[in-house]
C-alpha positions in Angstrom: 212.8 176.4 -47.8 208.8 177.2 -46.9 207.6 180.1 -45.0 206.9 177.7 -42.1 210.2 176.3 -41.8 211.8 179.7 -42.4 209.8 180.9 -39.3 210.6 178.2 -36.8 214.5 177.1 -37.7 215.4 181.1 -38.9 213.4 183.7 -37.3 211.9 181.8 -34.3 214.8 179.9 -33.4 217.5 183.1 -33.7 215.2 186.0 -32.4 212.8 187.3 -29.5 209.7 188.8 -30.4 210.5 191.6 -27.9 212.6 192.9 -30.4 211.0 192.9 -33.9 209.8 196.3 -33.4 213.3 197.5 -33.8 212.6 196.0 -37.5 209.1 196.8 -37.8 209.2 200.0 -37.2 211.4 202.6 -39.4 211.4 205.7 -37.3 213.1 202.9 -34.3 215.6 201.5 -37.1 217.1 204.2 -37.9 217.1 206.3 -35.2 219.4 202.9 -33.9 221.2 203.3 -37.2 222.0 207.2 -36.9 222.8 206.9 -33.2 226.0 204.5 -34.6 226.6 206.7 -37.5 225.6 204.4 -40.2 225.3 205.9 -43.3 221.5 205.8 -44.0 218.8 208.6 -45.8 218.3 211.7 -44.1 214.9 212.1 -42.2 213.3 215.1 -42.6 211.1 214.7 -40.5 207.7 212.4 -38.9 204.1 212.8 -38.0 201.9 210.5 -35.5 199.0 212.6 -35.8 196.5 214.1 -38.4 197.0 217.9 -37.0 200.5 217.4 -37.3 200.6 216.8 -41.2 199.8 220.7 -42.2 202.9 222.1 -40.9 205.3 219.2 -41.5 204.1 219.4 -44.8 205.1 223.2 -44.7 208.6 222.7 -43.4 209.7 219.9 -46.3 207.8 221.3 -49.3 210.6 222.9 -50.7 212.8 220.0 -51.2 212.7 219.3 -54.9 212.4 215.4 -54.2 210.9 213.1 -51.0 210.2 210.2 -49.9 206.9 209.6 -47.7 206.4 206.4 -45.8 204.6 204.6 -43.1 207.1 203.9 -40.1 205.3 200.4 -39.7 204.4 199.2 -43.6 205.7 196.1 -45.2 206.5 195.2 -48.8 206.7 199.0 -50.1 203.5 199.5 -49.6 202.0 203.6 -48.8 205.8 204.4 -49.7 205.2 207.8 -52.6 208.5 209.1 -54.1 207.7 212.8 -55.1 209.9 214.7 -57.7 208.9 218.3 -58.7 209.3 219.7 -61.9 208.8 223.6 -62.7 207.5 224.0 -58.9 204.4 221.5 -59.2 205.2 217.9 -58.1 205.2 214.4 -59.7 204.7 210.6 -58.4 206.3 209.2 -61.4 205.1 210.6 -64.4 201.9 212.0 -63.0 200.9 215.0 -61.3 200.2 214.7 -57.9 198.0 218.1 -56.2 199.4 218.7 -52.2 195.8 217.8 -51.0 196.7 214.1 -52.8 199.8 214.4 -50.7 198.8 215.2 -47.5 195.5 212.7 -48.1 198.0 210.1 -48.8 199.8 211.0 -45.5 196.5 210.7 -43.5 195.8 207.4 -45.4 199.1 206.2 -43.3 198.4 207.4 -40.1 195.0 205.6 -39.8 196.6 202.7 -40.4 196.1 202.0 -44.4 199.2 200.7 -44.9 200.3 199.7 -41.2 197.9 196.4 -40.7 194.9 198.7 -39.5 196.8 200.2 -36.8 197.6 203.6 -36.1 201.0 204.3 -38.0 203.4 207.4 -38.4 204.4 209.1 -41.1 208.3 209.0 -42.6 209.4 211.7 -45.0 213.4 211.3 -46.0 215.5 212.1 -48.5 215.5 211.0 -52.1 217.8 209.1 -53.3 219.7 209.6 -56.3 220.5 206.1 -58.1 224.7 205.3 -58.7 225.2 205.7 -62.4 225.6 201.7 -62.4 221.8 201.2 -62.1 220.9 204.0 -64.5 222.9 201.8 -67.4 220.2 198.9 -67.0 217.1 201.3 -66.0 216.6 204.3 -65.3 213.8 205.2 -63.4 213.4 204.4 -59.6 215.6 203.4 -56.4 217.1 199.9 -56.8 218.1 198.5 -53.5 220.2 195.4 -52.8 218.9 193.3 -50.1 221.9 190.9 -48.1 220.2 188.5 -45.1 222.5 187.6 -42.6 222.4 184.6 -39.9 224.5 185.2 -36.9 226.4 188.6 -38.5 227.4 186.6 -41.7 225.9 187.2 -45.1 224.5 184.1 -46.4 222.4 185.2 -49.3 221.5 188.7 -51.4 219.6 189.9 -54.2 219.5 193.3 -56.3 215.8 194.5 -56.9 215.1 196.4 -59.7 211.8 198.7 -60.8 210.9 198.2 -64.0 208.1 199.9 -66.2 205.3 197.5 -64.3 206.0 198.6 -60.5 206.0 202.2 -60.8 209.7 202.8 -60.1 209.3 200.7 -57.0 212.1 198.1 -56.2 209.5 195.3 -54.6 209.2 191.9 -56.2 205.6 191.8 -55.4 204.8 195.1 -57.6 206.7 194.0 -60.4 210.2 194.6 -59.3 213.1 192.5 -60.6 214.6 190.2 -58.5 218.1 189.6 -59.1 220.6 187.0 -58.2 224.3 187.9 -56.7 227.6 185.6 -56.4 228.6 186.9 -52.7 231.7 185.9 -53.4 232.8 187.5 -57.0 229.9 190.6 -56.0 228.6 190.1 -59.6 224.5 190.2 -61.0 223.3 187.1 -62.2 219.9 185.9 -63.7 216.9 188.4 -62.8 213.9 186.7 -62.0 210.9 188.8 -63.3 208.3 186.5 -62.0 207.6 183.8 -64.5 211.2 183.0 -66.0 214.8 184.3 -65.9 216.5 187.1 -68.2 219.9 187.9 -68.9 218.6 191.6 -69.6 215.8 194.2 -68.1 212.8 193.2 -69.8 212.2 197.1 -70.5 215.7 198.1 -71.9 217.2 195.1 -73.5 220.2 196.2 -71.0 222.7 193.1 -70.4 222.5 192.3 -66.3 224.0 188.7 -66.4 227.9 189.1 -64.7 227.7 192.8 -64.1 230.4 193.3 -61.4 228.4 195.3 -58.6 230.7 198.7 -57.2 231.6 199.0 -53.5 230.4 195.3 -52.8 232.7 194.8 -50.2 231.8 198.2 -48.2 227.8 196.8 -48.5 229.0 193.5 -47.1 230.7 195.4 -44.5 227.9 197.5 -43.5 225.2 195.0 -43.9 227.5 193.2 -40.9 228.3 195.9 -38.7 224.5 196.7 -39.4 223.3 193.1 -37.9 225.7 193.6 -35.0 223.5 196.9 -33.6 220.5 194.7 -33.5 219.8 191.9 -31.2 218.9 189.8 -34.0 220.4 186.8 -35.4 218.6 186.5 -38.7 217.7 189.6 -40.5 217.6 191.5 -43.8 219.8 194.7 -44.2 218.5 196.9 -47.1 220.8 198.8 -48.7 221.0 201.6 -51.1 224.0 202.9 -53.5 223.7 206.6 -53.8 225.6 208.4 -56.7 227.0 210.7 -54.4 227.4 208.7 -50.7 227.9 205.2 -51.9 226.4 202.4 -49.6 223.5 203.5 -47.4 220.9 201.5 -44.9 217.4 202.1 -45.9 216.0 199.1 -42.7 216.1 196.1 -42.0 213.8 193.2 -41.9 212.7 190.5 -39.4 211.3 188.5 -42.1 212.8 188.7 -45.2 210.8 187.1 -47.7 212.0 184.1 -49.7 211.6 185.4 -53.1 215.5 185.8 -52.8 216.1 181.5 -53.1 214.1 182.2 -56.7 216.3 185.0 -57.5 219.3 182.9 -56.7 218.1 179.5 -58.3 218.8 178.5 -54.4 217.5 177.9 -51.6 218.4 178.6 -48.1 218.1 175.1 -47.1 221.5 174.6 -49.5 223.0 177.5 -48.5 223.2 176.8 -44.6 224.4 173.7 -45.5 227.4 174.7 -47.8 
């Protein structure tokens, strides 16, 4: 299926543009998604305007580990994952100096990452990855992504970092893309954007029939997820934490396609079956 025909028979034809903000925008999603206790990361707390970065900078700078994100980006972009080692912090492997920080927060409230609109600023807990990730790669916050039509799963895909997208999950920087039996909640092929591998292009680690841990509780909450919104085709991102299990990171108004490529299928087929 195209992007044009996924727009008028999925998303046009099953939800009202009135409500794609409760997508679109992060701080809205999971306040929704807190208010019904669904597991999701914890927010530390937001900014809307420049003055306000100093002290909330103040008041989460001695986690050991954030995330900082624009409320309205797309596609992981302005998303930074800060670790800090010895008391000085790191995006990755590189140092990163609190003026680079609190730059980078400006950067999202002018609207760099947020379409050229004026955006807020996200910080949240970090995730720590559920040892089943760590045995294929171990950097970054893998996230399974399950798009639903009318509250049923229909199709879902792991995405994986890997050395080229800077521990980020998105298929667009690099991630891997990875196919899932919704039925036997098992990997399949990863798509890594020219071909399909049985392994992690990085480790050599075997992906191909991995069976995936609480798959049933993510097909549960992805549902129970897509019942709080008034949307009938959506993507539920979801997280598995070493320590909490299943968590909602957002969800998404228009998941992109690159899942039928992960899956050797296409949604066309799928709706059909």
């Amino acid at each position: 299926m195209g992007i044009n025909e996924r727009n008028i028979r999925l998303i046009f034809d099953h939800n009202q543009r009135a409500h794609y903000k409760l997508a679109d925008d992060k701080i809205l999603c999971k306040s929704i998604l807190e208010q019904h206790q669904v597991a999701t990361a914890i927010s530390y707390g937001t900014a809307s305007r420049i003055g306000e970065i100093g002290p909330l900078w103040e008041s989460v700078c001695h986690y050991d580990s954030l995330v900082i994100k624009p409320a309205k980006g797309a596609g992981g972009n302005g998303i930074l994952i800060l670790r800090k080692r010895a008391g000085v912090w790191y995006k990755g492997s590189q140092l990163i100096s609190e003026t680079q920080i609190c730059t980078h927060m400006a950067q999202i409230i002018m609207g760099m990452y947020g379409f050229g609109h004026s955006d807020c600023v996200l910080i949240e807990e970090c995730i720590e990855p559920h040892p089943f990730f760590l045995d294929i790669y171990p950097d970054g916050v893998p996230d399974f992504r399950i798009i639903l039509l009318q509250d049923q799963p229909i199709m879902a895909m792991l995405r994986m970092p890997t050395n080229a997208s800077d521990g980020k999950a998105n298929l667009h920087q690099g991630g891997l893309g990875i196919g899932i039996d919704l039925k036997a909640g098992t990997l399949q092929y990863a798509f890594d954007g020219e071909g399909f591998v049985k392994e992690h292009p990085d480790t050599g680690r075997l992906i191909y029939q991995r069976l995936i841990p609480y798959w049933a509780e993510m097909l549960d909450v992805s549902r129970r997820t897509s019942e709080l919104f008034p949307l009938d085709y959506l993507g539920v991102d979801i997280i598995l934490d070493r320590a909490k299990g299943p968590m909602v990171m957002e969800i998404n108004v228009r998941p992109g396609l690159a899942i039928q490529l992960a899956n050797q299928k296409g949604l066309k087929q799928t709706l059909k079956s």
